[in-house]
N, C-alpha and C positions, 0 to 999 in steps of 0.2 A: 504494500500500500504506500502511497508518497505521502512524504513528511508532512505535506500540507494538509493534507486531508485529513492525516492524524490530527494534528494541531489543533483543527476546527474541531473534530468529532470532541476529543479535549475540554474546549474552553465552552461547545454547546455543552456539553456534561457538566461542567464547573458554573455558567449559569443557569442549569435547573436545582443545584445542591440547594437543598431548605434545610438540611442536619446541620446544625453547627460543628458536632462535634467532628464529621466527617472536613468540616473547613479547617477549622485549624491542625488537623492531620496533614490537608494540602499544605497549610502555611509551614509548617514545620519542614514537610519535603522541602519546600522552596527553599528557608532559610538553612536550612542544613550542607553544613561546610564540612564535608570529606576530610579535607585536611586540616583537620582543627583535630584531629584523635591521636588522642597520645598513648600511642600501644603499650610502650614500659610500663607507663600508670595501668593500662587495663590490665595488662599482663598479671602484676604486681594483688590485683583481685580476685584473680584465679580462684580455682580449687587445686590442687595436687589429686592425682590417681585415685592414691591411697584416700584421701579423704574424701572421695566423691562413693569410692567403695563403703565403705564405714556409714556413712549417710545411707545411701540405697538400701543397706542392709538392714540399717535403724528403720528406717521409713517400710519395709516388707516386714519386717516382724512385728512393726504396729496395726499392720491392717487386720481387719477380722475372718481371720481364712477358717474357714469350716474344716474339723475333720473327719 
């Protein structure tokens, strides 16, 4: 499909939106800078292997399993 046509199908989509909260989901897309992520820092939030094991295992031996 050409670019144009997207664009339009787009921006008619964008004004029949009456959800607000579906607007500011757009606005976000828009204002959202790729290059503003600072990996080290996400990195740094992690989980470790080990610790995502230990959780999973916690969180299945709380559920209510029949036997």
């Amino acid at each position: 499909m050409d670019i144009a046509v997207e664009k339009k199908e787009i921006i008619e989509w964008i004004n029949s939106l009456k959800n607000p909260f579906v607007i500011e989901q757009i606005k976000r897309i828009k204002n959202k800078d790729s290059d503003s992520v600072d990996f080290e820092k996400e990195w740094k939030k992690g989980v470790s292997i080990n610790e995502a094991r230990e959780k999973t295992a916690d969180f299945i031996k709380s559920l209510p399993w029949k036997k």
